[in-house]
C-alpha positions, -999 to +999 in steps of 0.1 A: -716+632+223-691+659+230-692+675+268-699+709+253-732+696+236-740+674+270-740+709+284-762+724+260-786+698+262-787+700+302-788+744+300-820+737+274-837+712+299-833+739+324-843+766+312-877+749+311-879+728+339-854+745+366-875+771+393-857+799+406-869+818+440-872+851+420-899+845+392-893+874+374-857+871+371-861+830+361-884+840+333-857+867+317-834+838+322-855+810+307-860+834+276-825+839+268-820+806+267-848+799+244-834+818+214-807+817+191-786+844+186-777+835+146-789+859+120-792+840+086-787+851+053-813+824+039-851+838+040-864+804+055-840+801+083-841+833+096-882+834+095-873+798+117-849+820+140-876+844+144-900+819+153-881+808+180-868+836+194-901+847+194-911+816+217-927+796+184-904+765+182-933+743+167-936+765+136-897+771+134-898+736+132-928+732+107-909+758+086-877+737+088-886+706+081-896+706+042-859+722+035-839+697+057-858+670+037-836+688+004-804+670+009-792+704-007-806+730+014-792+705+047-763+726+056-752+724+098-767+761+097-804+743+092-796+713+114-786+738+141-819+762+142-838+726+141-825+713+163-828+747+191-867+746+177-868+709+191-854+716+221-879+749+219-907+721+225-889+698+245-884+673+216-854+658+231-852+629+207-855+646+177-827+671+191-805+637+194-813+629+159-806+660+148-773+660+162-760+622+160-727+626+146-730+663+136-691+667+141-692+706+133-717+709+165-689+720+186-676+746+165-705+763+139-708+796+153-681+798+180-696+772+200-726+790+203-760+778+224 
């Protein structure tokens, strides 16, 4: 696993589990970090990029799931809003999985959290 997906992986985990003094400013923080910033062409994966920047990872994830099963519809674009929703509900594993071996991870969208 590349150091720039180590440190995705550790700013997601925070986002959820690190407290900061000023609640109000934590909670503006914790949202951006929460949601992608990717606007996709495909109908599906943009309702799923909704859904998450909307703070609904489980249904971006229940959305995504039936097209990453279609070895055709699987593009790194899919894996990568997936894989955010995961994360979205703490599904650390299944971000792993997601990501094992995903070489393009450190360069779809400019490197983009």
């Amino acid at each position: 696993m590349s150091l720039q997906m180590l440190a995705l992986l550790i700013a997601l985990a925070c986002s959820s589990a690190c407290s900061d003094p000023r609640p109000g400013e934590a909670a503006v923080a914790a949202r951006a970090a929460d949601s992608v910033a990717i606007r996709p062409a495909d109908p599906t994966l943009r309702a799923a990029a909704d859904a998450i920047n909307a703070g609904h990872p489980w249904q971006a994830t229940q959305l995504l799931t039936p097209l990453l099963a279609d070895s055709t519809r699987r593009t790194p674009e899919a894996t990568y809003l997936a894989a955010a929703a995961a994360a979205g509900w703490e599904g650390w594993s299944e971000v792993e999985r997601l990501l094992a071996g995903a070489s393009w991870a450190d360069s779809l969208f400019g490197g983009e959290p």
